[in-house]
Structures are given as C-alpha cells and as structure tokens.
C-alpha positions in Angstrom: 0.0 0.0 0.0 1.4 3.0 -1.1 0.7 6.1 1.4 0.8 9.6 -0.2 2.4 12.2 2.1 0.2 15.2 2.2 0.9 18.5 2.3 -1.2 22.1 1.9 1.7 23.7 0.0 1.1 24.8 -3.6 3.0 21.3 -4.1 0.6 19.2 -2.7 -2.4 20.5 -4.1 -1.3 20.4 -7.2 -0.8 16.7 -6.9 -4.5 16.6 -5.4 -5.9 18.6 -8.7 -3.8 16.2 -10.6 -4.7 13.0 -9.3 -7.9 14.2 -9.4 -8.1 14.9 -13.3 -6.4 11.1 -13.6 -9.2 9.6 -11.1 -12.0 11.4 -13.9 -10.3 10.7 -17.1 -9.9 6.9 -15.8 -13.6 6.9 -15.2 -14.6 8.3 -17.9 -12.8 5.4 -19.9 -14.3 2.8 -18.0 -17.5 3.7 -17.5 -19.8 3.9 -20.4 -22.8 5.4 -18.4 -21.1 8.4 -15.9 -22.7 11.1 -14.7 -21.8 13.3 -11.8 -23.7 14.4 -9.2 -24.1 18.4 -9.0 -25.7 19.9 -5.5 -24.4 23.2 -6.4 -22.3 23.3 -3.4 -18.8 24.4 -3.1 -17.5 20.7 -3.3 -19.5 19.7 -6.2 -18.8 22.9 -7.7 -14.9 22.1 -7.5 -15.6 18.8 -9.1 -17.2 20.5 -12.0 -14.3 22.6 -12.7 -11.8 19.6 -12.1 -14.0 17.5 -14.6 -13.9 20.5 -17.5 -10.1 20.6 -16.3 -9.2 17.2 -17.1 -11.7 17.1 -20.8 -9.7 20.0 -21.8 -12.7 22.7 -21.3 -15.3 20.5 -22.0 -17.6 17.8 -19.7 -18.0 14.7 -22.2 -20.8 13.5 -19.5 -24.2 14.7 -17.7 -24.2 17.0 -14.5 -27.3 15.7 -12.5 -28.8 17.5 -9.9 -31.7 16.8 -7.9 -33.9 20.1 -7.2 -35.8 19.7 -3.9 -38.2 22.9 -4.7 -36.4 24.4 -1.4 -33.2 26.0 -3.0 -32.9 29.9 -3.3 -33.7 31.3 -6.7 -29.9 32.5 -6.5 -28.9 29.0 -6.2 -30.8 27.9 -9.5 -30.0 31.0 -11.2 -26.0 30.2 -10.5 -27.0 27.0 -11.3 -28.2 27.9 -14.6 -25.5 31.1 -15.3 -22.5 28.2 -15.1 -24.5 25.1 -17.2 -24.6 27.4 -19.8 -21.2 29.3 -19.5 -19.1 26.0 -18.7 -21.4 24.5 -21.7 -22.4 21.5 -19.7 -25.4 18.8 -20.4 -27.4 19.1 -16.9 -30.4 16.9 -16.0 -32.6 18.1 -13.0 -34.6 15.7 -11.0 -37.6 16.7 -8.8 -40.4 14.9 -7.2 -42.5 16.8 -8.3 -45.9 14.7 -7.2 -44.5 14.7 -3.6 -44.4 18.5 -3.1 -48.2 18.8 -5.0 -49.2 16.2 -2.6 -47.8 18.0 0.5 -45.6 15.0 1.6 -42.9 17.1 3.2 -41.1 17.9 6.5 -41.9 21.9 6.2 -45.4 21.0 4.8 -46.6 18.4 7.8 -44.0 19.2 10.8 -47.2 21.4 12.4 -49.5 18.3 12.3 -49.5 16.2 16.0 -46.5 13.5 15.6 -49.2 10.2 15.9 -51.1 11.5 12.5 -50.4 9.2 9.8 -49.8 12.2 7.5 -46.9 13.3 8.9 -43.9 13.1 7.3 -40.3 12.8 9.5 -37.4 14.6 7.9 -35.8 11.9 6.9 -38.8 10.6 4.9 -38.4 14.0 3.6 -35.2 13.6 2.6 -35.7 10.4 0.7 -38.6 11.5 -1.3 -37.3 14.6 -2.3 -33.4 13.5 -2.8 -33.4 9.5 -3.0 -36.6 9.1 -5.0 -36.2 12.0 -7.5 -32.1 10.8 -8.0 -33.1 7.3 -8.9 -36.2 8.2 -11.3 -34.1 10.7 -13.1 -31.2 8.0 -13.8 -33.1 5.4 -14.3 -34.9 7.5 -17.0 -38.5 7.7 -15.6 -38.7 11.4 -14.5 -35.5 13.2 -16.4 -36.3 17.1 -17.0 -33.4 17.7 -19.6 -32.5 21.4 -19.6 -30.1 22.9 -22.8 -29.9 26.5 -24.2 -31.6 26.9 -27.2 -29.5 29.6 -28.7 -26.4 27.5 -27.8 -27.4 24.4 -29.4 -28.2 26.7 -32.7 -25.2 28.7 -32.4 -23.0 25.3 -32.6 -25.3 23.8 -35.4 -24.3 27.2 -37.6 -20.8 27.9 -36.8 -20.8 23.2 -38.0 -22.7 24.3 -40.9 -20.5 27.6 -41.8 -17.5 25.5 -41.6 -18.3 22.4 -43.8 -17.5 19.7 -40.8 -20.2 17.1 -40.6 -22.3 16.6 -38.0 -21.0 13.3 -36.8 -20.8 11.6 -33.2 -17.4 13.3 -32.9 -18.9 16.6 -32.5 -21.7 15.7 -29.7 -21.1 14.2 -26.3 -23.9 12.2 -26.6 -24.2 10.4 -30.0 -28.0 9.9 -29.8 -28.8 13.7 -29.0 -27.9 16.3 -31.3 -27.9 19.1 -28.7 -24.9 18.0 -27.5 -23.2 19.1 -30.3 -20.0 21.5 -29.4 -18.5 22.9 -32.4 -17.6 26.6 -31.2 -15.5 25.1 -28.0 -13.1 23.5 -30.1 -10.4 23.9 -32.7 -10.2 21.4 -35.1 -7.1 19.4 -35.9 -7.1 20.7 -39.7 -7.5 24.2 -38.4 -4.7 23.8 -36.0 -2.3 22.4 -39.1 -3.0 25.4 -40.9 -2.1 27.7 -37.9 1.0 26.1 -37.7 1.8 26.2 -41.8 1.3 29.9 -41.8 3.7 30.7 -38.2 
C-alpha cells in the first residue's frame, strides 16, 4: 500500500488537482454510463471545474442535480449562469408529485406526531433526494434542460465551416444538442495555424 504524504503547499495541491483529473479521465474510460452528481455546493462545484479541467474545457458527460423545490432562486439561477457558461449537459430531477401532494417535512412538521400524515425529515429527505435521484437516472422522470440559442449557435458555426455533424462533434451520440462545435479547434484548423507561423 502506497501512502501519499500530504501537504497544503502549492505542491501538494497540485498533486490533489492532478490526481484528481487522472481519477476522472480513468472513469470516464471505463465507465460507459457516468454522470456526476451536481448539489451546487462548493464541493460539487470544485468537481465541475476539475472535470472540465481534465476534458480540456469541455464535460464529455451529464451534470445531474436533484432540485428539492427548497433551494434559493440564487442558487438555481447560478445553477443555470454556469451550465450554460461552462457549456455542460445538466439533467434536474424533482419529485414533483410529492411536493403537490404535500408529503414534506416543512409541509406536515405542524400536524400532531401520531397523525399518519406526517412526514419525519428523513422521509423527507428520501422522497425529495433518493426518489427524484433514482427516477431521473433510471430515466423515468428526467427534465433535460439545454440552451436553445447554444445548441443553434454550434449547429451554424458546423454548418458555416463544412464539418459534418458526426458523433465526434456531440457528447452524446444519440442527441444532437450536445453538439459543441464553437469550443473546439479542429485538428485541420490547428495544421493550418502552424503552416502559416
């Protein structure tokens, strides 16, 4: 067993970020389904940045995360302001029915605790977090969110340039809003660069 030494000098995290990118890059490769979970917190936040940091700029999977109808507006709205500078394929999960039905903590917690409408915080938690998370991956209640202008803007600037709209350009194959052709340079692009330096 190897044991890493660790230290909080610019040395050390540097080999954090870089193992890091390695520990993405190697799951990427060997996992044909990834996704990454995305609370919009300042850990999962990091993650994002480390993930566009080892694809060069670009997340080749989904960002999920699971709305629980409680966040701030600012939350959502950061949410949003970074999927769509960062370019990134987010899926948002919510339980919807639960909330319209009133099966929450904040919705119940006033009701006497033997009343068989109440709902504990923890059953909270799982119908709002556990529930929605497994119907949105296992494809049942996915809310798909993509900028429209984005999606056109990349399907232009493709047809502008004469490249084909093959899997190569998209992240996902099967979906063509996925396609990213303004976030990267092509390799016959870059060989003319170099021929006229």
């Amino acid at each position: 067993m190897t044991t890493i030494k660790q230290s909080f000098g610019p040395q050390g995290i540097d080999a954090l970020e870089q193992q890091s990118v390695y520990m993405l890059r190697e799951a990427y490769r060997h996992y044909e389904r990834l996704c990454m979970l995305w609370s919009i917190g300042k850990d999962s936040t990091v993650m994002s940045w480390l993930a566009r940091k080892a694809f060069f700029g670009y997340v080749p999977f989904p960002l999920v995360h699971i709305d629980e109808g409680y966040e701030l507006t600012e939350m959502l709205e950061y949410r949003d302001k970074l999927a769509k500078d960062w370019h990134l394929r987010l899926l948002i999960g919510r339980n919807d029915q639960a909330i319209a039905e009133g099966l929450t903590f904040p919705a119940t917690m006033h009701l006497p605790d033997d009343d068989p409408k109440k709902v504990t915080r923890f059953q909270c938690c799982s119908r709002l977090k556990s529930e929605a998370l497994k119907r949105t991956l296992d494809g049942s209640m996915p809310r798909k969110r993509f900028d429209h202008a984005t999606v056109y803007r990349d399907l232009r600037a493709g047809a502008e340039s004469g490249w084909d709209f093959s899997s190569r350009r998209q992240s996902d194959p099967r979906d063509i809003a996925t396609i990213r052709t303004t976030s990267i340079v092509p390799v016959d692009l870059n060989c003319f660069l170099m021929a006229g330096a």
